[in-house]
N, C-alpha and C positions, 0 to 999 in steps of 0.2 A: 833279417831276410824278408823283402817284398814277398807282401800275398798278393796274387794272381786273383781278383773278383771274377766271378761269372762261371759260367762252363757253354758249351756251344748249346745245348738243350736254354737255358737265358738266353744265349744269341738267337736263337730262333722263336722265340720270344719277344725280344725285344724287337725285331725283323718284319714280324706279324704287326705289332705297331707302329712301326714305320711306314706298313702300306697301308695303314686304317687313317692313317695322318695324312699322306700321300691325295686318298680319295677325299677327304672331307676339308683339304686347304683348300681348295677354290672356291666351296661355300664359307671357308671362314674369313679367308685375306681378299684384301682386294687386290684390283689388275697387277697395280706395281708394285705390291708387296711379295706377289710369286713371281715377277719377271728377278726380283733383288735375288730370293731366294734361293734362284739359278744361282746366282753367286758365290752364297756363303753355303750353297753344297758341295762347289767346286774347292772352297776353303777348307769345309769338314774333312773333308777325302784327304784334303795333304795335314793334319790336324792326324785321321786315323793313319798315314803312311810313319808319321815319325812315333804317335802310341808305338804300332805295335817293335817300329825297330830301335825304341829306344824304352820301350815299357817291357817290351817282351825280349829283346835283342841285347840289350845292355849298352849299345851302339848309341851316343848322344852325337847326331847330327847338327851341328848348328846351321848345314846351309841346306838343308833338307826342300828350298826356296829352290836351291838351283834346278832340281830334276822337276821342279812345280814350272817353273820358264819354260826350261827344257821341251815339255810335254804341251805347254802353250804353241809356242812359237813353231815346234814342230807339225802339229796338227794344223795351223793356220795354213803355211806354207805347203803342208800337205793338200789340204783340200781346194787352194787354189789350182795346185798342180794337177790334180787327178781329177776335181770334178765331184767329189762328193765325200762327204763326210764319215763312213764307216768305215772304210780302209784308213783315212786320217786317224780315227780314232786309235787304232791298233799300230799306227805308225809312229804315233808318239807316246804311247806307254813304251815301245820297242826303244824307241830313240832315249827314254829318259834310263830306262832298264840297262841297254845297252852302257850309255855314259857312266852308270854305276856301277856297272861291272869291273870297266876299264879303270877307273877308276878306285874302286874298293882292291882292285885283284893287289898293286903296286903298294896299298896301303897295307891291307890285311897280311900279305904275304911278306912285305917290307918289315912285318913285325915292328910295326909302328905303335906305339899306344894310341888309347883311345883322347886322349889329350890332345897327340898331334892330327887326330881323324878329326875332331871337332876343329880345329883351327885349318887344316886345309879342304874342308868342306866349305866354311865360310868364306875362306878365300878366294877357291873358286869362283862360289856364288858372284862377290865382287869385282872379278873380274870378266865373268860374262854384262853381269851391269855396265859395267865401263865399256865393255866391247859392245854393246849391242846398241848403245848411247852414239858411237861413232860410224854408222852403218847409216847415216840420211841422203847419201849421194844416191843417184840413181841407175849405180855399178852397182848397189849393192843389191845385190837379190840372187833367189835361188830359184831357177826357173824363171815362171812368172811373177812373181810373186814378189815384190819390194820389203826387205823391212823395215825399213821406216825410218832409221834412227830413233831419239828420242821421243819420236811422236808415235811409232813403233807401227806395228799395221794392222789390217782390218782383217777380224776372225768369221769365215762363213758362217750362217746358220747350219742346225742341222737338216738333213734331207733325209726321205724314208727309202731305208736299206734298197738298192739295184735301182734309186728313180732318184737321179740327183737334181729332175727339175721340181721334184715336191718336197718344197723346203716345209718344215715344221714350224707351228705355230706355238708362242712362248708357251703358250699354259702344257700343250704337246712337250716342250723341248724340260719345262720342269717334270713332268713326270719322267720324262729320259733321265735327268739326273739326278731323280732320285730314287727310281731304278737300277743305277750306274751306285750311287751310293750305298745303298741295300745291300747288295751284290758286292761288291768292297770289302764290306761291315762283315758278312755271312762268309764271304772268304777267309778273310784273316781271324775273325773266329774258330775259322777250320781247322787254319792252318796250328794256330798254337796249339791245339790237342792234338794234332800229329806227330809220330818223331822226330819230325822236323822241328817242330815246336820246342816240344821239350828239352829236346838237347838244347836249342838256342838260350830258353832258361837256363838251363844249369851253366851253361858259357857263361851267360852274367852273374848267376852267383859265385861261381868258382871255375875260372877259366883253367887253372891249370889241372883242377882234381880231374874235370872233363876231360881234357887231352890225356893224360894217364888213365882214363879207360879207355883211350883207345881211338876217341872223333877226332879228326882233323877240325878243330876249332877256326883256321881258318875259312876254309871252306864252306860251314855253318854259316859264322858272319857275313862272310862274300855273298849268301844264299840270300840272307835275309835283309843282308843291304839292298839288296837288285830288286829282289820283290817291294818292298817301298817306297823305291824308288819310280817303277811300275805304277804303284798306286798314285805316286803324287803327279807323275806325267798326267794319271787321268783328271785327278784334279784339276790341274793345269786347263785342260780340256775344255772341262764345263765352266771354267772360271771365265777363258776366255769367252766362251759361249754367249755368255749372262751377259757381259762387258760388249760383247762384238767390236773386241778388239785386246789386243795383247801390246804392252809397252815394255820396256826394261826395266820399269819397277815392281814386275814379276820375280825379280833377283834380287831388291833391294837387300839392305841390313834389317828397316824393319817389317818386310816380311818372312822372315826367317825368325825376328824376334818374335814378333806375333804366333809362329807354330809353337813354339815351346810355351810359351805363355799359357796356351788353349789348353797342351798336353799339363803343365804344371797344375791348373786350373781345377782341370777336370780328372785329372787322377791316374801317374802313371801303374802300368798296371792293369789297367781297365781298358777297352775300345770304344766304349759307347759315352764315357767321362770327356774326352777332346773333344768328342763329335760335339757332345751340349754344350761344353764351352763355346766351341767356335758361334753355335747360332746365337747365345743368350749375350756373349763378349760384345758381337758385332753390332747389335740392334741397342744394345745400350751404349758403347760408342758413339753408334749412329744418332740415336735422340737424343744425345747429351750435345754432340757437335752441332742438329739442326737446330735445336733451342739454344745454341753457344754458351750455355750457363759454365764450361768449366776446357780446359784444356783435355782432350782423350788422349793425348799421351803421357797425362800427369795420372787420369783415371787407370789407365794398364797399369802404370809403374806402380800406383800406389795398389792396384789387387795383386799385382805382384808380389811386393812385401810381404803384404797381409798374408798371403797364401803359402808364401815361402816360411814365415816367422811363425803362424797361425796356426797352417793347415797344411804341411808338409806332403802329406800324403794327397792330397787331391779331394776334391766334393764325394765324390760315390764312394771311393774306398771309406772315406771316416765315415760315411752315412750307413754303409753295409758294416764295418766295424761298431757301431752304435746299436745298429738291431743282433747285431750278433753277440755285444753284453746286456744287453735286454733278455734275450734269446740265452743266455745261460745263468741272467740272474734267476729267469723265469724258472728254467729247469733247476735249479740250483734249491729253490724255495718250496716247489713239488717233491724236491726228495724228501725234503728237512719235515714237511708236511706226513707224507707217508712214513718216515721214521717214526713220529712220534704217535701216527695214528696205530704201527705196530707194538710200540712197550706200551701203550693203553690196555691197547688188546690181550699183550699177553699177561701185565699185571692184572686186568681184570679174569 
């Protein structure tokens, strides 16, 4: 049986320095290393969207990419339409939430396994790829708004709430996303200590004990699939943000590979283990590829392994599992201590 690390009293912990980090990265990074990091917040976000529905859910998405597109392309095309960014935002959490719905109701309810969820998620994902790959004529658009085909289209910046001519300035637009992040992170922490939560637990450890008490287990699932889904749309979001611009290899195969990787990484189970992956994964990808010393998709594959053969559990679970037989060798040694300091005592 997975243990579940943390409680929401640590989320809001860990929350607190999130925005002690927040304030002090612009004195620590410089320009373009916080315009990047608009990016791999929008990554973290769909990183924490497949945690919590595949750490907390039992739900293994593999195209968990798709509703991350989804929520790109959607807010793009939104805020050409409308004019400004805030209603975009909430349009493509909507759009990716909605697609998940629709799409989990036919699975969950289809009494599908989780084997065939994982395969027609993926699928999906690859055929909006392909589909949004053949979209470069200039019939294709929605509204205004072209998508691009391959070349795919251009994402507005963001603008401050009811003045869509005050667009925001990057260092502005990172603290949005990682206030968007924060808020993510402090939600879905919520959410798993709620009965929503819990039940969705006990669905993955024991799907059918669950429903002979009584939960409609499907329903659970469909819940927690949509809300994830929700999350990755915001992803999606701020990724295209960071990029100012959105392509079809927002669907790709390996970014779908890459979420699980982050999750594998950093510890299902956990919500704050994916989020560290994604930033520590990306930046060493990233310096390995600018100094070209080795291939980064030999460097995944091979922490991959490692992690899978290794480290099963993820970085923070063994790290929390470690202080926690420290933490009762210690108590363990304090007994045997006091035992023996009482037959002194009473032989003397």
């Amino acid at each position: 049986m997975m243990r579940l690390y943390g409680s929401f009293r640590g989320t809001l912990v860990v929350a607190s320095i999130a925005v002690l980090f927040t304030l002090l990265a612009p004195s620590i990074f410089q320009f373009f290393t916080i315009i990047t990091l608009t990016q791999v917040i929008g990554l973290s976000i769909l990183a924490l969207s497949l945690a919590l529905v595949w750490g907390f859910g039992g739900v293994l998405c593999f195209g968990q990419s798709a509703f991350f597109g989804i929520g790109a392309y959607a807010y793009s095309v939104a805020a050409v339409n409308i004019g400004g960014s805030t209603g975009a935002i909430l349009i493509a959490m909507l759009a990716a939430a909605t697609f998940a719905t629709l799409l989990g109701y036919f699975v969950f309810y289809g009494k599908l396994s989780d084997v065939y969820l994982a395969v027609i998620t993926l699928t999906v994902s690859l055929i909006l790829y392909s589909l949004m790959r053949r979209t470069s004529g200039p019939e294709y658009k929605i509204g205004s708004a072209l998508l691009g085909g391959f070349n795919g289209t251009g994402s507005p910046p963001l603008n401050v709430p009811g003045n869509s001519e005050a667009m925001l300035f990057p260092l502005q637009t990172f603290y949005v996303s990682m206030g968007a992040l924060i808020l993510a992170y402090v939600f879905a922490g919520w959410l798993v200590t709620t009965k929503f939560g819990r039940v969705c637990v006990s669905i993955r450890e024991n799907e059918l004990r669950t429903s002979l008490l009584g939960y409609d287990t499907r329903l659970y699932k469909l819940g927690i699939f949509a809300v994830s889904a929700g999350i990755a749309g915001l992803g999606g979001v701020f990724f295209c943000v960071g990029v100012t611009r959105v392509t079809p290899d927002v669907f790709s195969l390996g970014q779908s590979a890459l979420a699980i990787i982050w999750v594998i990484v950093g510890g299902r189970g956990t919500l704050i283990g994916p989020i560290l992956a994604t930033f520590v994964l990306y930046f060493l990808t990233a310096s390995l590829g600018s100094q070209q010393l080795m291939n980064t998709n030999l460097v995944l594959g091979g922490i991959l392994v490692i992690f899978v053969l290794l480290v099963p559990s993820g970085v923070i679970p063994s790290i929390a599992k470690w202080f926690d037989l420290r933490r009762v060798k210690k108590f363990s040694k304090l007994k045997e201590r006091r035992l023996k300091m009482r037959k002194h005592r009473s032989v003397g």
